[in-house]
C-alpha positions in Angstrom: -37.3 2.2 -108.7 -39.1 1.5 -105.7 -40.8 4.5 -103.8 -40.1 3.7 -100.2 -43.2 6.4 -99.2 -46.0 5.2 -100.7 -44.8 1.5 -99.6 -44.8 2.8 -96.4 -48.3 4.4 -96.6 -49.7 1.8 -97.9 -48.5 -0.1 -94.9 -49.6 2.2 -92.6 -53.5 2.1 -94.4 -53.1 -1.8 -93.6 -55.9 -3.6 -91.2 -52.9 -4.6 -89.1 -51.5 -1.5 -88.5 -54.6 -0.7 -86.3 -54.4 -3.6 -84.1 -53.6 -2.7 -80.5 -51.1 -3.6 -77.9 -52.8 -6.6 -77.7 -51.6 -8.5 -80.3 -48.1 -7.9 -79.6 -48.2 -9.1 -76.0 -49.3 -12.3 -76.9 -47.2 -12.9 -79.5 -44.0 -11.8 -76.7 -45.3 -14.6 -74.6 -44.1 -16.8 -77.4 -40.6 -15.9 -76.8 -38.3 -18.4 -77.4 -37.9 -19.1 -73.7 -41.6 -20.0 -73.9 -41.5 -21.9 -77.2 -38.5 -24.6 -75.6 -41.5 -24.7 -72.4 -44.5 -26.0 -74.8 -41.9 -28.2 -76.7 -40.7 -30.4 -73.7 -44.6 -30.4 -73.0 -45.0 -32.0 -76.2 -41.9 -34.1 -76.2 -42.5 -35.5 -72.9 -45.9 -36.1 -72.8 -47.2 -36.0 -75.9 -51.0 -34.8 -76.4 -51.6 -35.2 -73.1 -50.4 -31.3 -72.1 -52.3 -29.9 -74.5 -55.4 -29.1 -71.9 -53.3 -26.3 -70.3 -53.8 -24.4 -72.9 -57.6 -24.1 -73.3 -57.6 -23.6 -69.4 -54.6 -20.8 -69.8 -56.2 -19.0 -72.0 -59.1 -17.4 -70.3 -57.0 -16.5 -67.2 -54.2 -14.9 -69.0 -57.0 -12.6 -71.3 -58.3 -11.6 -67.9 -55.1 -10.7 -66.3 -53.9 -9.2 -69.6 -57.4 -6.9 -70.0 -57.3 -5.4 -66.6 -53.3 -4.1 -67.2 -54.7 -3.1 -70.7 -57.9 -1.0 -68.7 -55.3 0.6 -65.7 -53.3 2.4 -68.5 -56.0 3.5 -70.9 -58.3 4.5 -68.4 -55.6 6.1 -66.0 -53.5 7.1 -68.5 -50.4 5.6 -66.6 -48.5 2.3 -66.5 -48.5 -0.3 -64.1 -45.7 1.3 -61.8 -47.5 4.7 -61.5 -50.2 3.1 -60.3 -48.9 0.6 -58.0 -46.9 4.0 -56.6 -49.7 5.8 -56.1 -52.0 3.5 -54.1 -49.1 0.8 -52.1 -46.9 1.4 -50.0 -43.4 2.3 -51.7 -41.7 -1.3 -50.6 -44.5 -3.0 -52.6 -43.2 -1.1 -55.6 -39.7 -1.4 -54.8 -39.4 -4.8 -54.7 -41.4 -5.8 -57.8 -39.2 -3.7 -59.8 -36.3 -5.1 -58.5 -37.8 -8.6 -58.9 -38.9 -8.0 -62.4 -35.8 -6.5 -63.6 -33.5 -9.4 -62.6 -36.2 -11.7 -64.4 -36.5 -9.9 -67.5 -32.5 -9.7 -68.1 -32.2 -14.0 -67.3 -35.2 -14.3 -69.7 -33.3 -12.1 -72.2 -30.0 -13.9 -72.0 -31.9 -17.3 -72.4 -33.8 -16.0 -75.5 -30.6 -14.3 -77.3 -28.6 -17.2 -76.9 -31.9 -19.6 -78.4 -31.8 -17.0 -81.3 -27.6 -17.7 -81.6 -28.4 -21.3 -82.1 -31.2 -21.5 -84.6 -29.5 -18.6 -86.5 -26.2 -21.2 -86.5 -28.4 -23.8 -87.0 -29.5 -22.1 -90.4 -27.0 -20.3 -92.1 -23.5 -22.4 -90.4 -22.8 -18.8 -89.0 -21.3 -18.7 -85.0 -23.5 -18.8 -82.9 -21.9 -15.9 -80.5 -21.4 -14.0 -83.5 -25.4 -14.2 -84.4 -26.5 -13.4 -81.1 -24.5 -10.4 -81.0 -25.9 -8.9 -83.9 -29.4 -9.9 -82.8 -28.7 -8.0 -79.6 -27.1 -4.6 -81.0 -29.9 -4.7 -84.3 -32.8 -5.0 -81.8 -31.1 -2.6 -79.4 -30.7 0.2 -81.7 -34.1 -0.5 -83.5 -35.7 0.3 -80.2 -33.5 3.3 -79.6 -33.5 4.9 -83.1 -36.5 4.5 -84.7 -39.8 5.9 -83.1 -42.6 3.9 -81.4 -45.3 4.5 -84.3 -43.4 3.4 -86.9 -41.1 0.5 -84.8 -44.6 -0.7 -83.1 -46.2 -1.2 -86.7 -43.0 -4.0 -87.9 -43.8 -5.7 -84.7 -47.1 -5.9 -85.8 -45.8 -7.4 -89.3 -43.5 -9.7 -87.3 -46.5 -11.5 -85.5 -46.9 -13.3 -88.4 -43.9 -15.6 -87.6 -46.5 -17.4 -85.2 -48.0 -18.9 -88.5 -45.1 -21.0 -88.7 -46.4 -23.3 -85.7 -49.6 -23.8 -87.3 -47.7 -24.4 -91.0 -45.5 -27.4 -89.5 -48.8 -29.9 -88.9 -49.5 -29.4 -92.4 -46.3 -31.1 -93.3 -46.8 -34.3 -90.7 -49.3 -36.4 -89.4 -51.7 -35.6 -86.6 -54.8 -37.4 -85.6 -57.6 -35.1 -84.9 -60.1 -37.1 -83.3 -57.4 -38.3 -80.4 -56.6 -34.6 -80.4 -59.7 -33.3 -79.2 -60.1 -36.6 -77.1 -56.7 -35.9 -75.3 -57.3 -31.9 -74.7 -60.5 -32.4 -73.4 -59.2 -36.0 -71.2 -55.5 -36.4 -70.9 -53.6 -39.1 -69.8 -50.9 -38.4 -67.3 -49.9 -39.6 -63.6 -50.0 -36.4 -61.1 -46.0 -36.8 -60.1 -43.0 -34.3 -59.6 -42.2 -34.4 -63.3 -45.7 -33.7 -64.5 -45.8 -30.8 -61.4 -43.0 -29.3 -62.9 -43.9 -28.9 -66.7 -47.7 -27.6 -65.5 -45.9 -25.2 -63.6 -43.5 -24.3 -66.3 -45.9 -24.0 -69.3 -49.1 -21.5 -67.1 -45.9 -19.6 -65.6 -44.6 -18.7 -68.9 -48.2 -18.2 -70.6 -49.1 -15.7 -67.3 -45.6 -13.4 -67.1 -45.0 -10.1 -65.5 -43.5 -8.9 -67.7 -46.6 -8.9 -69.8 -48.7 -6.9 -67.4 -46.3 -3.7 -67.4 -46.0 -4.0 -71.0 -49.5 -3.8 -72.1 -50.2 -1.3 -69.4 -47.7 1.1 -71.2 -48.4 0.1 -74.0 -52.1 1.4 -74.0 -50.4 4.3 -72.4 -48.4 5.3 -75.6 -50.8 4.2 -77.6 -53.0 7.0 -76.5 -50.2 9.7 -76.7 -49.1 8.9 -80.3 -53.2 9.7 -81.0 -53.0 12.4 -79.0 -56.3 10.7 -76.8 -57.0 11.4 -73.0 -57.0 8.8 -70.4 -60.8 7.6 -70.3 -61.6 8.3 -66.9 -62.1 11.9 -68.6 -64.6 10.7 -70.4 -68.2 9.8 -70.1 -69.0 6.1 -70.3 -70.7 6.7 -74.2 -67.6 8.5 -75.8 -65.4 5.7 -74.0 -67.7 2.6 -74.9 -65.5 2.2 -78.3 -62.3 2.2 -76.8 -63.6 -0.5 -73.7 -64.7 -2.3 -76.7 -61.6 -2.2 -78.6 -59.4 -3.2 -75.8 -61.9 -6.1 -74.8 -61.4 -7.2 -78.6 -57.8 -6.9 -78.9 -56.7 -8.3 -75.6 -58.7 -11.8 -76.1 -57.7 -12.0 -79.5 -54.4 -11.1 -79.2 -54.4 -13.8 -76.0 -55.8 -16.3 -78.2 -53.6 -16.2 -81.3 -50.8 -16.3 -77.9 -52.4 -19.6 -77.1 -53.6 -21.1 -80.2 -49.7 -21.0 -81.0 -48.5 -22.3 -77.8 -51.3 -25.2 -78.5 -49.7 -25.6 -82.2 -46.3 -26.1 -81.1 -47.2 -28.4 -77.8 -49.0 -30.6 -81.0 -46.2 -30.5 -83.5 -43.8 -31.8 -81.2 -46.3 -34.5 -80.1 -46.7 -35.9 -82.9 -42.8 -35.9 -84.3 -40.5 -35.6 -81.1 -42.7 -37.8 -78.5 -43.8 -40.5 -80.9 -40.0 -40.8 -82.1 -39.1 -40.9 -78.6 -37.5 -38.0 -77.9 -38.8 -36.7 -75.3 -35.9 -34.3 -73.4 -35.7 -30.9 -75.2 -33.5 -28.1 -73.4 -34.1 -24.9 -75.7 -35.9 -24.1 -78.9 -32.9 -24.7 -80.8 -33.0 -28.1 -80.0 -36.6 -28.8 -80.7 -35.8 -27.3 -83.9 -32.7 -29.6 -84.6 -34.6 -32.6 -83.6 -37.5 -31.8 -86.3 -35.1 -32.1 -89.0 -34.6 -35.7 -89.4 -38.8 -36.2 -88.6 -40.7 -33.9 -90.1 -38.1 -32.8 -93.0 -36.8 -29.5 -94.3 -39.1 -27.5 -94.5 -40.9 -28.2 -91.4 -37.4 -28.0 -89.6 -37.1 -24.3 -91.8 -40.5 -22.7 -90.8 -40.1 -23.7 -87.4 -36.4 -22.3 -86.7 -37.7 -18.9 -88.5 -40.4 -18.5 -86.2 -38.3 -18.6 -83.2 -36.1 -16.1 -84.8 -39.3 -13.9 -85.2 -40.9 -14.3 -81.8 -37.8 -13.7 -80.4 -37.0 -10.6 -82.7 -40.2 -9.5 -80.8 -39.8 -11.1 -77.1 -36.4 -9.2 -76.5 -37.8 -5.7 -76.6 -41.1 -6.1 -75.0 -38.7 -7.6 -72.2 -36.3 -5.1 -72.1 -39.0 -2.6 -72.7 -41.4 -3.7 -69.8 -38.2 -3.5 -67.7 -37.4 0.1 -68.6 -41.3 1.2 -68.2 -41.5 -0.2 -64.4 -38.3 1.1 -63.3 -38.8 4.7 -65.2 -42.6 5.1 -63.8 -41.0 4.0 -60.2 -38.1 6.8 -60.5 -40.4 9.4 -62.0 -38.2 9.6 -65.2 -39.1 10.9 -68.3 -40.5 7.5 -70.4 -41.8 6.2 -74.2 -40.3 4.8 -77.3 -41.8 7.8 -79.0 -39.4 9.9 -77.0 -35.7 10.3 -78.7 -32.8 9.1 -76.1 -31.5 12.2 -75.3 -35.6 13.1 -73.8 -35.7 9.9 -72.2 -31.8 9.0 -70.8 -33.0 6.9 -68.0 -35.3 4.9 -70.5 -33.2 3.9 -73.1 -30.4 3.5 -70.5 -32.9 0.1 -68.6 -33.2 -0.7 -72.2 -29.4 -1.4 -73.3 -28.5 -2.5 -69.9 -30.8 -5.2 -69.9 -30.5 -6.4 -73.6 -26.4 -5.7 -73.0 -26.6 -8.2 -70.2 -28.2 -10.6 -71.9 -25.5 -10.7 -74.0 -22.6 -10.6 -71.7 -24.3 -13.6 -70.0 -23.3 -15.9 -72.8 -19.4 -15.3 -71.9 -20.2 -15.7 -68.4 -19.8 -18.8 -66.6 -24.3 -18.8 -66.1 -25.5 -21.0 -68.8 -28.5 -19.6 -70.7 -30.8 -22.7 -69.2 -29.9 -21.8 -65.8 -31.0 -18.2 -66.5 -33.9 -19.5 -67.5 -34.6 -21.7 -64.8 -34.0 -18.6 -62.5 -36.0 -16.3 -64.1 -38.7 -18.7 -64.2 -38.7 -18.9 -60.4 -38.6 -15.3 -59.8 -41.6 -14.6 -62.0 -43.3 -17.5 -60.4 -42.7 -15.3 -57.0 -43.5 -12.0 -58.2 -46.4 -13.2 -60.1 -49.3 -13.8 -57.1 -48.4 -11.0 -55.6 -48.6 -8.3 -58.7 -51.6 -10.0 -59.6 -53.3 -9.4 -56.5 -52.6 -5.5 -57.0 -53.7 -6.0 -60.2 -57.3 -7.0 -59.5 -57.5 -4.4 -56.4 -56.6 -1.2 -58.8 -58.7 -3.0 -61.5 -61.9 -2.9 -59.0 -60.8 0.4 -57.4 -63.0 2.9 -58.0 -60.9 6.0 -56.7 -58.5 4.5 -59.2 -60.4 3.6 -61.7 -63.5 5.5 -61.6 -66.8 4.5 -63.4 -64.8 1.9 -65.8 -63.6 -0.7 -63.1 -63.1 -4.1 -64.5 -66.4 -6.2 -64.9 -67.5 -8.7 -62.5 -66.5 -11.6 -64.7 -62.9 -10.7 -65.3 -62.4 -10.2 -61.7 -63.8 -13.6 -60.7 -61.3 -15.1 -63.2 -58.7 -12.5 -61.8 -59.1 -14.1 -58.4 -59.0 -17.4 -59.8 -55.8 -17.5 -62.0 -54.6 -15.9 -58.8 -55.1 -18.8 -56.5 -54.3 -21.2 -59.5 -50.6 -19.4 -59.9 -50.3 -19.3 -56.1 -50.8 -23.3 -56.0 -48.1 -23.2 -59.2 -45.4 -21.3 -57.5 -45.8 -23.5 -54.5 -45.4 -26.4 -56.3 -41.9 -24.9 -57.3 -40.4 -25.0 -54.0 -41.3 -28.8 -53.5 -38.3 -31.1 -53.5 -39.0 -33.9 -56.5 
């Protein structure tokens, strides 16, 4: 008979179970949203895309490490902060901005989840995404941050599947590295819009309130203070831990996004198929190329990013509007404690679901969601950097030098992106 206790402590005494927010941010970037983005990358232009993800990475660590510094250091989230040093409208209309965006991106990712699970056991597709919806829903409201936090942990394992697919097909490493370090491509409206597609869903709002709050309850469940009670010795560990989990966790984000941009290279593009609309259909495509089991490991891992996409979405939404309205906040907290929470929570995932009986198709949500966090991007990071280099905010543990440089930079980079978005093809 198995003893479900000492499995469970045996978990908790795991390596992984002491890996920060950081790892589960990147993994959310790889939603299933973001996964149909690197596969039209690879389908349409083959190797040639895969540069934007050595250049990505860098720009989304930074980004990610200053939201990771404002909530353990200040002991709030992103909201709280942004309340307490901008003018209320600035707040106001990010949160509005973000939760619109969050609950497209959901409906788009449910729906991808609907497909592949049709796609792999013949169920209906509606039928799948409604359970996905009302099993992740109630996972997030029933069972408490430490120990739901730690099968998230367990669940970013499903990015393996990317790098397990090349190992069933051919790639050719030497034009690999050739191609990521000198790509091919002509600078037109169709190449525009992919660049802008793949950095604006590798750098998403959503991410920065999430690992802000993140750190936040991280520090409550370990009953720590915020740093800027500390000294700058007895904090050094924790500055050094979040350094080490937000770049790895940011890398393992973008090694993946590089993995899947390759695998549908080197079967999709070379096959000629080079139009993918969603994940699902990447998937489907794979089947007849790379085989079974290629076609297998790569539907799962959708299902498993997106398993952890949907609450980090939903659960960024509910910490920027919560911190904004002063309520009560945490998924440590039961739902009666935190009404308002919880509430963000199953509106958004709900939506997402009633979208898919709605005349709004899930691409469309996604197309609009992408354009709202290409707008609310520039601006939020430009907060960002000012209370990540604000001393009466931050104290003595304002970001580095280095990380606001590349702060500034992915800044202009994202501003030139979102531009680029509102330029007829």
């Amino acid at each position: 008979m198995i003893n479900f206790k000492i499995l469970w402590n045996r978990f908790k005494e795991h390596p992984l179970a002491r890996v920060g927010p950081g790892l589960i941010t990147g993994v959310a970037d790889d939603d299933p949203s973001g996964i149909a983005t690197y596969s039209q990358a690879g389908a349409q232009f083959g190797l040639n895309m895969l540069w934007t993800m050595p250049v990505a990475f860098p720009m989304m660590a930074a980004v990610q490490s200053m939201c990771a510094l404002i909530g353990r250091v200040t002991g709030k989230g992103l909201s709280a902060n942004i309340k307490a040093s901008f003018p209320p409208i600035v707040l106001q209309v990010v949160v509005l901005l973000l939760l619109l965006a969050n609950t497209l991106n959901i409906a788009a990712d449910v729906a991808t989840m609907g497909e592949v699970a049709e796609l792999i056991t013949g169920f209906d597709r509606h039928l799948m995404t409604a359970f996905f919806v009302f099993g992740t829903l109630l996972l997030q409201v029933f069972v408490p941050y430490h120990r739901y936090v730690f099968f998230l942990k367990w669940l970013t394992l499903s990015l393996l599947a990317y790098a397990a697919v090349l190992f069933t097909v051919h790639v050719p490493w030497s034009e690999v590295m050739l191609r990521t370090i000198w790509p091919k491509f002509t600078l037109n409206a169709d190449t525009a819009t992919v660049i802008v597609a793949v950095f604006g869903t590798t750098i998403s709002p959503y991410l920065f309130f999430w690992q802000a709050s993140e750190e936040v309850e991280d520090m409550r469940v370990k009953q720590e203070v915020a740093l800027q009670l500390l000294n700058a010795h007895d904090a050094e560990p924790e500055l050094r831990r979040i350094r080490w989990d937000t770049w790895s966790g940011m890398f393992y984000s973008n090694i993946t996004a590089f993995f899947i941009i390759l695998a549908t290279a080197v079967t999709l593009n070379v096959a000629g198929i080079t139009d993918i609309n969603t994940a699902a259909e990447a998937a489907g495509a794979l089947r007849p190329l790379a085989g079974e089991f290629a076609y297998l490991i790569f539907a799962i891992g959708i299902l498993g990013v997106g398993l952890i996409g949907v609450p980090v979405l939903a659960g960024s939404a509910a910490y920027a509007l919560s911190e904004a309205m002063s309520w009560k906040w945490g998924l440590e907290r039961k739902a009666t404690d935190a009404r308002g929470f919880y509430g963000v929570i199953a509106v958004s995932i709900l939506a997402g679901l009633i979208i898919q009986y709605s005349p709004i198709s899930p691409m469309k949500a996604l197309f609009w969601s992408a354009v709202i966090n290409g707008v609310v991007a520039v601006p939020l990071m430009i907060v960002i950097i000012m209370l990540a280099s604000s001393k009466s905010v931050m104290g003595a543990f304002t970001a580095s030098r280095p990380i606001i440089v590349i702060g500034w930079v992915t800044t202009v980079v994202m501003s030139i992106l979102a531009l680029c978005m509102f330029i007829p093809s």
